[in-house]
C-alpha positions as CSV (number, residue, x, y, z in Angstrom):
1,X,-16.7,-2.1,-31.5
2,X,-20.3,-1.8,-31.7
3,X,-22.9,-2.8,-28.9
4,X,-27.0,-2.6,-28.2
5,X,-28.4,0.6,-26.7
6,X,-27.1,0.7,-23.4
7,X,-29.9,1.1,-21.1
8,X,-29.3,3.4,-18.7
9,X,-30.5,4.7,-14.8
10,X,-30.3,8.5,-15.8
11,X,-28.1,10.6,-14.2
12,X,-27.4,11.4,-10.8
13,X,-24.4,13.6,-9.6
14,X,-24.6,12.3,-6.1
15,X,-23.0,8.8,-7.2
16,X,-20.3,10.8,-8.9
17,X,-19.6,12.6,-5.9
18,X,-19.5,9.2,-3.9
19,X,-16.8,7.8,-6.7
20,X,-14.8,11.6,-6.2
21,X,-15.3,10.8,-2.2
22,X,-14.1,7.1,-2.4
23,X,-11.1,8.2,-5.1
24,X,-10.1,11.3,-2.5
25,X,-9.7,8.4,0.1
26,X,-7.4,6.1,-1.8
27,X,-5.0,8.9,-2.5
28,X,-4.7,10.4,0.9
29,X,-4.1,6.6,2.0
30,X,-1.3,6.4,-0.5
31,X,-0.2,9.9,0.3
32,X,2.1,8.2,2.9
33,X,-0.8,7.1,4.9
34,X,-2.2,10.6,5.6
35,X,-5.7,9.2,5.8
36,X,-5.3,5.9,7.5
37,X,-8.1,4.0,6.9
38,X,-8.2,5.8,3.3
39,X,-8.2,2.5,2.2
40,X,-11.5,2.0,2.6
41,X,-12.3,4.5,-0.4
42,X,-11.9,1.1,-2.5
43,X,-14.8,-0.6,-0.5
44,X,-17.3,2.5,-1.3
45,X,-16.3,1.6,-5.3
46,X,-16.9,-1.8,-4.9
47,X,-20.6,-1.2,-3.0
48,X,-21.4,1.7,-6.0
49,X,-20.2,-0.9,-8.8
50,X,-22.5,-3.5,-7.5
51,X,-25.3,-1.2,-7.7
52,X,-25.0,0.3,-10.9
53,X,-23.8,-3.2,-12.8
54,X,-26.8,-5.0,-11.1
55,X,-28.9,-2.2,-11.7
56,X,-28.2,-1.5,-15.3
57,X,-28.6,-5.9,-15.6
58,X,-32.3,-5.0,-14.1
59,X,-33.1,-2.3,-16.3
60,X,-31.9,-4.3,-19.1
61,X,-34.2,-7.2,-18.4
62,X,-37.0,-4.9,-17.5
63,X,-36.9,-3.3,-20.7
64,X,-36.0,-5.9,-23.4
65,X,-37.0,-9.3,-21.6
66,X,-33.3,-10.1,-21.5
67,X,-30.1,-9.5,-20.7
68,X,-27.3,-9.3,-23.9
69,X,-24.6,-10.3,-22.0
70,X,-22.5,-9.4,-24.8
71,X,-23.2,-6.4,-25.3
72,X,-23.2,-5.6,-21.4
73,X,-19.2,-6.8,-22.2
74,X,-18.8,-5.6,-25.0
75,X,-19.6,-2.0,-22.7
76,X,-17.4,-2.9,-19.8
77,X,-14.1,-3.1,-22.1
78,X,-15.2,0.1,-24.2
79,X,-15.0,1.3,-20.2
80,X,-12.4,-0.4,-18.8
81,X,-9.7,-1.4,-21.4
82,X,-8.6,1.5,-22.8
83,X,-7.1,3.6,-20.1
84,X,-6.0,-0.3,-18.9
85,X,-3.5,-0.1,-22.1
86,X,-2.8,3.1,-22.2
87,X,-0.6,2.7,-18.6
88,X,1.7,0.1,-19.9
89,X,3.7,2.0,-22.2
90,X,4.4,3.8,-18.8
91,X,4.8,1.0,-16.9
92,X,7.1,-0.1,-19.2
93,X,9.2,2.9,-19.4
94,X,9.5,3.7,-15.7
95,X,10.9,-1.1,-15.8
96,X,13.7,0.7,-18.6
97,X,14.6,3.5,-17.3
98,X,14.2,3.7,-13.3
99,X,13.7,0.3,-11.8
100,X,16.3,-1.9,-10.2
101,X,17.4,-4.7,-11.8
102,X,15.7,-6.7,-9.2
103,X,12.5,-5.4,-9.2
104,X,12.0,-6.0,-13.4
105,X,10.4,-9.9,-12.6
106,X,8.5,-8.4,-10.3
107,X,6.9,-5.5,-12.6
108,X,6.8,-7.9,-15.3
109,X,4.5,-10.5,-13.4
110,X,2.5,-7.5,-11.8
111,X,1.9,-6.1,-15.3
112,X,1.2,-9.8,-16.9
113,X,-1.4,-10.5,-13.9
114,X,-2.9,-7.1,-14.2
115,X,-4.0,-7.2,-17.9
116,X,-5.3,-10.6,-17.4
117,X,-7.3,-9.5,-14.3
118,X,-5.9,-11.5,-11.8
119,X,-3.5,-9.1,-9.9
120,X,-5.2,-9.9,-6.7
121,X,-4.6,-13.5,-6.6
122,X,-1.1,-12.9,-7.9
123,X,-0.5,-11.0,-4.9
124,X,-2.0,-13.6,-2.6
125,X,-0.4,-16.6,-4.5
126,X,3.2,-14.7,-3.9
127,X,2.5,-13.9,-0.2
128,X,2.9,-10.4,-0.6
129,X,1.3,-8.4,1.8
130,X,-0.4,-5.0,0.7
131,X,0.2,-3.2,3.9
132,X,3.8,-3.2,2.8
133,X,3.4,-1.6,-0.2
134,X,5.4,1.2,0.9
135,X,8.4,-0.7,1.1
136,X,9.3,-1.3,-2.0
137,X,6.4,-0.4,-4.1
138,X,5.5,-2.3,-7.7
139,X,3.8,0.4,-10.2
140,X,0.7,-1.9,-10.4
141,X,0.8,-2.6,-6.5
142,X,-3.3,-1.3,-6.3
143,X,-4.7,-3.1,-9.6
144,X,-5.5,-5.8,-7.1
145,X,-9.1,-4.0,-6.3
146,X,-9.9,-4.0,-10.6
147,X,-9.2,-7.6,-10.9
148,X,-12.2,-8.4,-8.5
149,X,-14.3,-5.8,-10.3
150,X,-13.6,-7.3,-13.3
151,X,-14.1,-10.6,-12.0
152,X,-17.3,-9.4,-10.8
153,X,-18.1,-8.3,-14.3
154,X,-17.9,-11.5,-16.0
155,X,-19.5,-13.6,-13.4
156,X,-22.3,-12.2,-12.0
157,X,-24.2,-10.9,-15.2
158,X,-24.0,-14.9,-16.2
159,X,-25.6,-15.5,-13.1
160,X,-28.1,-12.8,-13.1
161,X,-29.0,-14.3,-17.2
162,X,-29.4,-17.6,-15.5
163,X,-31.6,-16.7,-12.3
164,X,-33.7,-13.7,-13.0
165,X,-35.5,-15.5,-15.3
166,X,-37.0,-18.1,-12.4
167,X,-38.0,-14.8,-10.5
168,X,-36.6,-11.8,-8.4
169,X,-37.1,-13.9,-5.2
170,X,-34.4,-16.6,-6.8
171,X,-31.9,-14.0,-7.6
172,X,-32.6,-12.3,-4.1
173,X,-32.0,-15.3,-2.9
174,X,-28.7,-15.9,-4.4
175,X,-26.9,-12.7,-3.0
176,X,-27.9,-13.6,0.1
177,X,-26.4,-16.9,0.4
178,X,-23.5,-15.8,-1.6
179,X,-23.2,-12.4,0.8
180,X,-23.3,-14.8,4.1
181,X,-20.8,-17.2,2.5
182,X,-18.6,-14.1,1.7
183,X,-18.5,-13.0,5.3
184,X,-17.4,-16.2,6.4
185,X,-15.0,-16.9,4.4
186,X,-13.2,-13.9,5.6
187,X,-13.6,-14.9,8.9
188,X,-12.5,-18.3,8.7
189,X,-9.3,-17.3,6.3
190,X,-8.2,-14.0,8.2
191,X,-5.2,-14.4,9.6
192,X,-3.5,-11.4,12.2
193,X,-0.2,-12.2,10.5
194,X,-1.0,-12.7,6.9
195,X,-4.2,-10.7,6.2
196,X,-3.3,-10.7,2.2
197,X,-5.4,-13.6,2.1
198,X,-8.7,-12.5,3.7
199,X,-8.1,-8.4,2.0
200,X,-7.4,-9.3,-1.4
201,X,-9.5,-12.5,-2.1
202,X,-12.4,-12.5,-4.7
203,X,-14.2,-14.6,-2.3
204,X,-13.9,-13.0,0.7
205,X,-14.4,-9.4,-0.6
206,X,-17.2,-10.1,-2.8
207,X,-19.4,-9.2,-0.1
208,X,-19.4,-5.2,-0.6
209,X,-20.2,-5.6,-4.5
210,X,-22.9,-8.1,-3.9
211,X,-24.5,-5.8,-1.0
212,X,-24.5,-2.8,-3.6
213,X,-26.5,-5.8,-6.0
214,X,-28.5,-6.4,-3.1
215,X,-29.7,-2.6,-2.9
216,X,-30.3,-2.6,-6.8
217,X,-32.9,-5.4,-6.5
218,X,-34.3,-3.4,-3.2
219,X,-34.9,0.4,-4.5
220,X,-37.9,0.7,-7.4
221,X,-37.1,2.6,-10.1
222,X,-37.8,6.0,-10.1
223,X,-39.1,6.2,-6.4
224,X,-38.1,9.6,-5.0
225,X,-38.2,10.1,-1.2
226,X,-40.4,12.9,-0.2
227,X,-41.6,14.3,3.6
228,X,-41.0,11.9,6.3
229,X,-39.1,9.5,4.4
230,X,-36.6,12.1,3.1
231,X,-35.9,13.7,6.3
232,X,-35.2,10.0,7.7
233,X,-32.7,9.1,4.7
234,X,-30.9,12.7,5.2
235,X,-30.6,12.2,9.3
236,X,-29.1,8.4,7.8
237,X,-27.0,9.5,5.7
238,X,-25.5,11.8,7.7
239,X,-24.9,9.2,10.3
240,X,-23.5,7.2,8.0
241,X,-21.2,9.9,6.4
242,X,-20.2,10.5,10.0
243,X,-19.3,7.0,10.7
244,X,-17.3,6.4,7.6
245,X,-15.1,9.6,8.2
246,X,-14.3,7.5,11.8
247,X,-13.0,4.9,9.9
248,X,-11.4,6.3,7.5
249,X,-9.8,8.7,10.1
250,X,-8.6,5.3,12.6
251,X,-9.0,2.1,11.1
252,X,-5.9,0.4,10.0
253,X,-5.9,-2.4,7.6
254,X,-4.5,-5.1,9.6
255,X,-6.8,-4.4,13.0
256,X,-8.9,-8.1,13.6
257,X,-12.2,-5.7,13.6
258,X,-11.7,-5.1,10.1
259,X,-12.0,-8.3,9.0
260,X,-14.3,-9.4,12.0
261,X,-17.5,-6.7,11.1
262,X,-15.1,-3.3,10.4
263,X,-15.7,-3.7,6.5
264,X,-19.3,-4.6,6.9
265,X,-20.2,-1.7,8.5
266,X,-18.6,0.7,6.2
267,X,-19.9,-1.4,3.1
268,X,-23.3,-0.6,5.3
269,X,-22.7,2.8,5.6
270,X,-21.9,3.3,1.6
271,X,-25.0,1.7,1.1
272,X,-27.4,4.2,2.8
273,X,-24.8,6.8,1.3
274,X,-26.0,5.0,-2.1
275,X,-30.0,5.4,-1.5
276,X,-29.5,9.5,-0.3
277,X,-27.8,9.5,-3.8
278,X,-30.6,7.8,-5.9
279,X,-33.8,7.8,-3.6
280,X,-32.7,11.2,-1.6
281,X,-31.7,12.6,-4.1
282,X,-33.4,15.8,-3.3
283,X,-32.1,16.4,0.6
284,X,-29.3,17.8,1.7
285,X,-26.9,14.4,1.9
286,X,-27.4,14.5,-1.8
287,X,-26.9,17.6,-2.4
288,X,-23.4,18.0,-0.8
289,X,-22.6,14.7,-2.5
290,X,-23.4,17.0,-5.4
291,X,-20.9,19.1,-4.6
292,X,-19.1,20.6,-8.4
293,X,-15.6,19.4,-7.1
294,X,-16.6,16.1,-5.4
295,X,-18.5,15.5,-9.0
296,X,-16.0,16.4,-11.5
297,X,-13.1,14.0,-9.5
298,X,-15.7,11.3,-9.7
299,X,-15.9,11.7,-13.4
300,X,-12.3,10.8,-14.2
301,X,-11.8,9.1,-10.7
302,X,-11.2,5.4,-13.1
303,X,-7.9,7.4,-14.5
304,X,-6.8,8.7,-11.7
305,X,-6.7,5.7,-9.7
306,X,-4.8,3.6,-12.2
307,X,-2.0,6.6,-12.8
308,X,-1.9,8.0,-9.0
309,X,0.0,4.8,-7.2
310,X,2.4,4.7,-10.7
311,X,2.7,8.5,-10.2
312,X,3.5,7.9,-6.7
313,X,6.1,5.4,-7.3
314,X,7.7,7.5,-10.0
315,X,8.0,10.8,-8.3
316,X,9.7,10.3,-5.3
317,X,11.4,12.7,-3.3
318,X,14.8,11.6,-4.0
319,X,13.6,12.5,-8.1
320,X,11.7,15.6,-7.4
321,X,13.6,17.5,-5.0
322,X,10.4,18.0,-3.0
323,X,8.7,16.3,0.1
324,X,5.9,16.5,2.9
325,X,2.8,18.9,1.3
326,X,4.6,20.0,-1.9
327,X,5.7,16.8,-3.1
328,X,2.0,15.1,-2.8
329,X,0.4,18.6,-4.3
330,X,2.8,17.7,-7.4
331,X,2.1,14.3,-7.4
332,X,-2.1,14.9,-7.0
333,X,-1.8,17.6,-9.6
334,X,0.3,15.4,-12.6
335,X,-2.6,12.6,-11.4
336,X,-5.5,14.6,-12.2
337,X,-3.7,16.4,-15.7
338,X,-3.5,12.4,-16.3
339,X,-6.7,11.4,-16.0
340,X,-8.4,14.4,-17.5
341,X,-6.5,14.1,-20.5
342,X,-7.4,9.8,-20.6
343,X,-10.7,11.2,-19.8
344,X,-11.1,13.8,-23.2
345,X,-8.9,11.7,-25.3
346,X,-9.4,8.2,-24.7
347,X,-12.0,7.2,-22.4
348,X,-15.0,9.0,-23.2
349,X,-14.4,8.8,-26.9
350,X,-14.1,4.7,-27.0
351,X,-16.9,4.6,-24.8
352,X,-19.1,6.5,-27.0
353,X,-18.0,5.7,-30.4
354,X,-15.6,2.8,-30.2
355,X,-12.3,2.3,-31.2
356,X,-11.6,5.2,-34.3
357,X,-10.2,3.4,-36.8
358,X,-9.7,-0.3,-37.9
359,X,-12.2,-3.2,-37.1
360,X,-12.0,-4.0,-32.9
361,X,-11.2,-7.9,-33.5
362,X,-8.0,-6.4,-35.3
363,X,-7.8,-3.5,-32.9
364,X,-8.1,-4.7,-29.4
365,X,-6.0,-8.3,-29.9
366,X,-3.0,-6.5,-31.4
367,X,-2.6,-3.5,-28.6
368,X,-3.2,-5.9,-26.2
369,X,0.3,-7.9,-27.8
370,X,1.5,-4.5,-27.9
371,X,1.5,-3.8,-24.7
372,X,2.2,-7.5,-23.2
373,X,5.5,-7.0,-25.6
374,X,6.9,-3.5,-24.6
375,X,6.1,-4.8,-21.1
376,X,8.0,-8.0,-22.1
377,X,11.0,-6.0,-23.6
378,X,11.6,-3.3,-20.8
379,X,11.9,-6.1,-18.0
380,X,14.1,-8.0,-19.8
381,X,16.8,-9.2,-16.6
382,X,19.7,-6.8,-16.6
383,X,23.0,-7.3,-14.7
384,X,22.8,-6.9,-11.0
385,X,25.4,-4.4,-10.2
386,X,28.3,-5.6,-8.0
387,X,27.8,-5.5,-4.5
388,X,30.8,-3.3,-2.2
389,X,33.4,-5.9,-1.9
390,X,33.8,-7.3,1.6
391,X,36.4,-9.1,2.7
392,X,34.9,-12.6,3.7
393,X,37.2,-13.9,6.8
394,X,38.8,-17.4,5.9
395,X,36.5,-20.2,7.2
396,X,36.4,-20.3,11.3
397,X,38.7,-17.4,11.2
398,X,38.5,-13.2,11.0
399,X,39.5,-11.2,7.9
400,X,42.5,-11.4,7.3
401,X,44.9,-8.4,7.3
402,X,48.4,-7.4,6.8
403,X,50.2,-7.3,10.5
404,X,51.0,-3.8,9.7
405,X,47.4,-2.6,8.9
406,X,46.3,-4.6,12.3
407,X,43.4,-2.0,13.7
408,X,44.2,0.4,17.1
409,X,40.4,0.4,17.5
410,X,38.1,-1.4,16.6
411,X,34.0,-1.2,16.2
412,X,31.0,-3.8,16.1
413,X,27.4,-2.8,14.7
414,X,24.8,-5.1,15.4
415,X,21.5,-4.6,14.0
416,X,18.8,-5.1,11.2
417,X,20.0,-3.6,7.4
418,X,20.2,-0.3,8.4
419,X,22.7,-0.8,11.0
420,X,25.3,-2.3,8.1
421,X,24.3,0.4,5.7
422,X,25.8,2.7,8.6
423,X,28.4,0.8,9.4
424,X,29.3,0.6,5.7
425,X,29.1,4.5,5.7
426,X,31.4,4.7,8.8
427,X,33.7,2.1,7.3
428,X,33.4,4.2,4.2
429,X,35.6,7.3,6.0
430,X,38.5,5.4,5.6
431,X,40.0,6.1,9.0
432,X,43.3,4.8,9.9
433,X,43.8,2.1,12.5
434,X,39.8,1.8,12.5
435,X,38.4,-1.6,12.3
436,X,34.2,-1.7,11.4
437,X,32.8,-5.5,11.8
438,X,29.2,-5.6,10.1
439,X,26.9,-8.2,12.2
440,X,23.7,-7.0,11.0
441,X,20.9,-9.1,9.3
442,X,18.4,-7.9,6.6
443,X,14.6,-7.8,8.1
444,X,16.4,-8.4,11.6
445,X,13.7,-7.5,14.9
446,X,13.9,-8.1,18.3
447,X,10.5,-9.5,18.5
448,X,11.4,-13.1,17.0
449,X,14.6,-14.7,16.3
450,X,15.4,-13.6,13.1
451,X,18.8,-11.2,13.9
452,X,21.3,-14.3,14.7
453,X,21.3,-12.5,18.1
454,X,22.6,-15.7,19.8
455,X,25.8,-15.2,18.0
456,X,26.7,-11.9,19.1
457,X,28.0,-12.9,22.6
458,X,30.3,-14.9,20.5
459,X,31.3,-12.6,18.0
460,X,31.8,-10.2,21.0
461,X,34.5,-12.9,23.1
462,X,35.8,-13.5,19.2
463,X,36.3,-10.0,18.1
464,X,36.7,-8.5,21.4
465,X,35.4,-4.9,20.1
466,X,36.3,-1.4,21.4
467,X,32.8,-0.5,20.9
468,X,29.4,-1.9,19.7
469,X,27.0,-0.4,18.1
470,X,23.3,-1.7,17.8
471,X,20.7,-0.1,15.7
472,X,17.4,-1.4,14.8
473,X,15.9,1.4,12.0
474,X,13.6,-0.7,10.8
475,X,11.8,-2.0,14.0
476,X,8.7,0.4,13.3
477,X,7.8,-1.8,10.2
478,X,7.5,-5.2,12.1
479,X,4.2,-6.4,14.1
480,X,3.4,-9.0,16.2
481,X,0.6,-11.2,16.5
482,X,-0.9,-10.4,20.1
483,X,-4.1,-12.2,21.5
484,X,-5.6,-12.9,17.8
485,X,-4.7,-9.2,16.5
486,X,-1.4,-7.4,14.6
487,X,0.0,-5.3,16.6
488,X,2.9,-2.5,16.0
489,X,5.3,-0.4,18.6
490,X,2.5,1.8,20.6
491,X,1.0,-1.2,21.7
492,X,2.0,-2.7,25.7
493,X,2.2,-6.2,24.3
494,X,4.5,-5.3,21.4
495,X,6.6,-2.8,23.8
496,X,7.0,-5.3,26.6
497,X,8.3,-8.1,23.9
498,X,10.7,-5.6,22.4
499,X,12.1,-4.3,25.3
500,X,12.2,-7.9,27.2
501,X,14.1,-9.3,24.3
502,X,16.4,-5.7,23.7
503,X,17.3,-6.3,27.2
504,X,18.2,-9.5,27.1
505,X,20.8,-9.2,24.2
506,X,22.3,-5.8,25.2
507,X,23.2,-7.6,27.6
508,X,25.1,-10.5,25.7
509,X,27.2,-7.5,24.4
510,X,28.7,-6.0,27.2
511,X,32.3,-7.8,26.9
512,X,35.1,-7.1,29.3
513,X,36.2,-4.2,27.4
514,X,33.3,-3.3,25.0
515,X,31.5,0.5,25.4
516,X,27.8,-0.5,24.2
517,X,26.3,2.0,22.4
518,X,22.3,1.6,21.0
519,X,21.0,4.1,18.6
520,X,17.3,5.6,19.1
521,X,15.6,5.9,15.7
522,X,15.2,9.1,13.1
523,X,11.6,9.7,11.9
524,X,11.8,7.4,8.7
525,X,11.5,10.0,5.3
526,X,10.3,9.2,1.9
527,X,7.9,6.1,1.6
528,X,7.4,6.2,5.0
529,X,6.6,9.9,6.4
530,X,3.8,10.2,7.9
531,X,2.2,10.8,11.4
532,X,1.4,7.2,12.0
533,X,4.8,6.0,11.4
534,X,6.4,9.0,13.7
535,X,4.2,7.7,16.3
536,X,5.8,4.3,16.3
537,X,9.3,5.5,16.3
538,X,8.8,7.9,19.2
539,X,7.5,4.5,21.1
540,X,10.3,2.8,20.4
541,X,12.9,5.0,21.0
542,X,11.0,5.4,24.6
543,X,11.5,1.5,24.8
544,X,15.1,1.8,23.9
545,X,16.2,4.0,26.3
546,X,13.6,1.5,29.3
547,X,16.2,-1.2,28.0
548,X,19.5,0.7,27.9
549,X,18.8,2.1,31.5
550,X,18.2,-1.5,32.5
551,X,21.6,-2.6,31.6
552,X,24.9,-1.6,33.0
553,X,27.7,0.2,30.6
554,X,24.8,0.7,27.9
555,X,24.7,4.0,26.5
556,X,21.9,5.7,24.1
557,X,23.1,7.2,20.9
558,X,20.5,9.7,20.3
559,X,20.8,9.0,16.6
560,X,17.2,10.5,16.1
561,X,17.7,13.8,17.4
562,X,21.1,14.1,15.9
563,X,19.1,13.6,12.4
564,X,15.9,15.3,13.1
565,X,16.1,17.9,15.8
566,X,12.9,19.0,17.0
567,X,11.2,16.6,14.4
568,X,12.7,18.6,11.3
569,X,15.1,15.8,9.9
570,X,18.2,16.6,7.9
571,X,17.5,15.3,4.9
572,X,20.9,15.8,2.3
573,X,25.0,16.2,3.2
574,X,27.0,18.2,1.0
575,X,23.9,17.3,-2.0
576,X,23.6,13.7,-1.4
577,X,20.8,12.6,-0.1
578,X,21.6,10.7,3.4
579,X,19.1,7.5,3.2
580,X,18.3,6.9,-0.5
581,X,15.0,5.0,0.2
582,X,14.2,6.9,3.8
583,X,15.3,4.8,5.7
584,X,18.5,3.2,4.8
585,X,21.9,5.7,4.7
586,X,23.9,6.3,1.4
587,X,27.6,6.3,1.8
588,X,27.8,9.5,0.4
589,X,24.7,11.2,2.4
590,X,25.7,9.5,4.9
591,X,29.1,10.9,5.4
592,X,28.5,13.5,8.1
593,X,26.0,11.1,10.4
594,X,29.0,8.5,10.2
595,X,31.5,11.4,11.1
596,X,29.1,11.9,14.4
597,X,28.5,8.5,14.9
598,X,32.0,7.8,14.8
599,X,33.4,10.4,16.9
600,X,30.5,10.1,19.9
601,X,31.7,6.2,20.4
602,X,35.4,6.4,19.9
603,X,37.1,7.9,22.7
């Protein structure tokens, strides 16, 4: 590849340290949520590209009477494209080798919309929401935020080619109308229950990027604060600084605010960051963003955020051994090797001299087919393994079973998924004369009908159990919509409708013979350890036992403390691990909880 002279802005370590800032946020966000509003590391890169594309654009036309648009391209995919291909070989490995059969359409489309740039609307378009990307987390699940950038790059230098020329006024102009019309479309198209719309949306997010354009047309060239002016960008700055730590430190992504003035502010507050950078750049703001650590993470911070989710995903605890501090030190430390090698190796050379052999209209097309085939080839649908075979009961009936094998005892677990993965564990002991009847329902809450909850007074007069068992393990992942917002467990609305509707059908259980039983929650591991989610369990097991007391011959199962005494939870049996995914129970792992479970509800 060859391109013009790029024109440049000089060099200021400050915006480096704002990239290493914004990067240090993303990965404590996806370190199990250990920043919560970490998130928000991707709306500081958005404001700082903005000002550097639009600013570069400006300097160009400044300079030369013109913008080449492509060159300016031909300089965003010596940047960008690169380190892009170099993750699908990986991507593709970890689709051979580790995924689930199940999850290979889903890695393939993820990998297919990120290299065309449109992972963001992919993710809207298949109603996925971000917030669960815990759950069961895609490789490519945070390409979403480079699709807008790139978006961002081919749009707006068009526009800035076609507007400049009439004047800065008309440009000016332009972002502000398109910076209002931002704003309200994420307004008007948030939704408390579905915010993948309103979060991921080029539209609706385009208001960050365009503010950082916005600055770009605002600060001259070359103007350095002095005296007065320097002191007030400093005491700014620091404000600012200040007020993004808040939110970073407390806002969640699916709080109304957020989408109701929450990311304006912070775009707001990276935007006087920004100007202490370039205009300050001689106080003490700027100086600490200058900070030799804070620097050097901002110089590879592109590599590490395309390899740290896929590290993530790769390494869990299950496949490390580790967890809590020493898994995410491993995980931080294999990100950074990562991007400091696509930094040396890859990155900076491409960028500089292009690609080091061959003719880049040869070059780019075929790794590009490359890639889209190994990616192709490793997701290629496998068998789904066989699922534990059940024995369906004949239609209106009840299993049916040999008079002689006819149960002395027999138990009923009602529940969301991780009640049957228990009961199969439980049924998995084998013990004679024991009966185990699995009513739960995947994704199953008590905060809508979604468990088939009106059938278990029936199943109850039908199978007449010895014992029930109900356990919700999942609860802490559902919300509710409350008064416009999303709300989770720790919330009065959200504990009131749990415990209302908990009530309600422990109730429908208690039979003329049936010992009731409800479990109180373990802290969930893996995926999901972190204080937040701890939090949320400790409010629902409080709500748990509110309903149990409420309702004659209802008994708590203190499951959680059984698992996790003192908050320290048991985490292998005999060298399985108990719940494969942190939340669920493996019928190996989950030999010894079954064993207890078993033998504190039987007589």
């Amino acid at each position: 590849m060859t391109s013009a002279r790029p024109h440049t802005l000089g060099h200021f370590p400050a915006l480096d340290g704002l990239r290493g800032l914004a990067l240090l946020g993303v990965l404590l966000f996806h370190a199990n949520g250990a920043l919560p509003g970490g998130y928000l590391g991707v709306d500081l890169f958005f404001v700082l590209s903005g000002f550097l594309i639009t600013s570069l654009l400006l300097a160009e036309h400044r300079e030369a009477g013109r913008v080449s648009l492509a060159a300016f391209w031909v300089r965003r995919a010596r940047r960008l494209f690169p380190a892009l291909l170099s993750l699908m070989p990986a991507v593709a490995a970890y689709a051979w080798f580790l995924a689930k059969p199940e999850e290979l359409a889903g890695i393939r489309a993820d990998a297919l919309a990120t290299l065309g740039y449109v992972a963001n609307w992919h993710t809207v378009l298949s109603q996925r929401s971000y917030w669960e990307l815990f759950r069961a987390p895609s490789p490519l699940e945070h390409m979403w935020s480079l699709s807008i950038e790139e978006q961002f790059y081919v749009a707006w230098p068009l526009l800035v080619t076609l507007l400049l020329p009439r004047g800065r006024k008309v440009l000016g102009g332009a972002i502000a109308i398109l910076v209002v019309a931002s704003m309200a479309a994420m307004w008007v198209l948030f939704d408390p229950a579905r915010t993948s719309r309103a979060y991921l949306g080029t539209d609706t997010r385009m208001a960050g990027i365009l503010a950082g354009a916005a600055l770009a047309m605002i600060l001259r060239p070359g103007w350095r604060a002095s005296g007065r002016a320097l002191a007030t960008l400093d005491v700014l700055g620091a404000t600012s600084a200040a007020a993004l730590g808040l939110a970073w430190y407390a806002l969640e992504g699916s709080a109304t605010f957020l989408y109701h003035g929450g990311l304006w502010l912070t775009e707001l507050a990276a935007l006087v960051l920004i100007a202490c950078a370039v205009a300050g750049r001689d106080g003490r703001v700027a100086r600490a963003l200058s900070a030799r650590p804070l620097v050097l993470l901002g110089t590879v911070s592109y590599g590490a955020y395309l390899w740290h989710w896929p590290v993530n995903v790769v390494l869990t605890a299950e496949r490390a051994h580790l967890h809590g501090l020493s898994l995410h030190a491993l995980r931080f430390a294999l990100t950074f090797a990562i991007a400091a090698a696509s930094y040396r190796l890859l990155e900076r050379p491409i960028r500089t001299r292009g690609v080091p052999f061959g003719r880049p209209v040869f070059i780019v097309p075929t790794a590009v087919a490359l890639a889209v085939l190994l990616v192709v080839r490793a997701t290629h649908a496998r068998p789904v393994p066989p699922a534990p075979r059940v024995d369906l009961p004949p239609p209106g009936g009840h299993p049916t079973r040999p008079a002689a094998a006819a149960p002395e005892w027999r138990l009923m677990v009602v529940g969301d998924s991780t009640a049957n993965s228990l009961g199969w564990t439980i049924r998995g002991l084998r013990k004679v004369g024991v009966a185990v009847d699995l009513e739960g329902k995947d994704s199953c809450t008590m905060l809508w009908d979604t468990c088939g909850a009106e059938t278990w007074a029936a199943r109850t007069r039908e199978l007449r159990p010895d014992a029930t068992l109900v356990f919700f393990g999942g609860a802490f992942l559902h919300g509710l919509g409350i008064d416009g917002d999303w709300r989770k467990s720790c919330h009065p609305g959200w504990d009131r409708k749990f415990e209302e509707t908990v009530t309600a059908r422990l109730g429908d259980l208690t039979g003329e013979r049936a010992r009731v039983f409800i479990a109180t929650l373990p802290y969930p591991l893996g995926p999901y350890e972190s204080a937040a989610f701890r939090k949320e369990v400790d409010c629902i097991n409080a709500s748990i036992r509110r309903s149990a007391a409420r309702v004659p011959r209802v008994n708590v199962l203190e499951l959680g403390e059984r698992l996790c005494p003192k908050g320290e939870c048991e985490r292998e049996y005999e060298g399985a691990i108990i719940r494969v995914d942190g939340v669920h129970y493996s019928m190996d792992g989950g030999k010894g909880v079954a064993e207890w479970v078993l033998g504190s509800v039987r007589p």
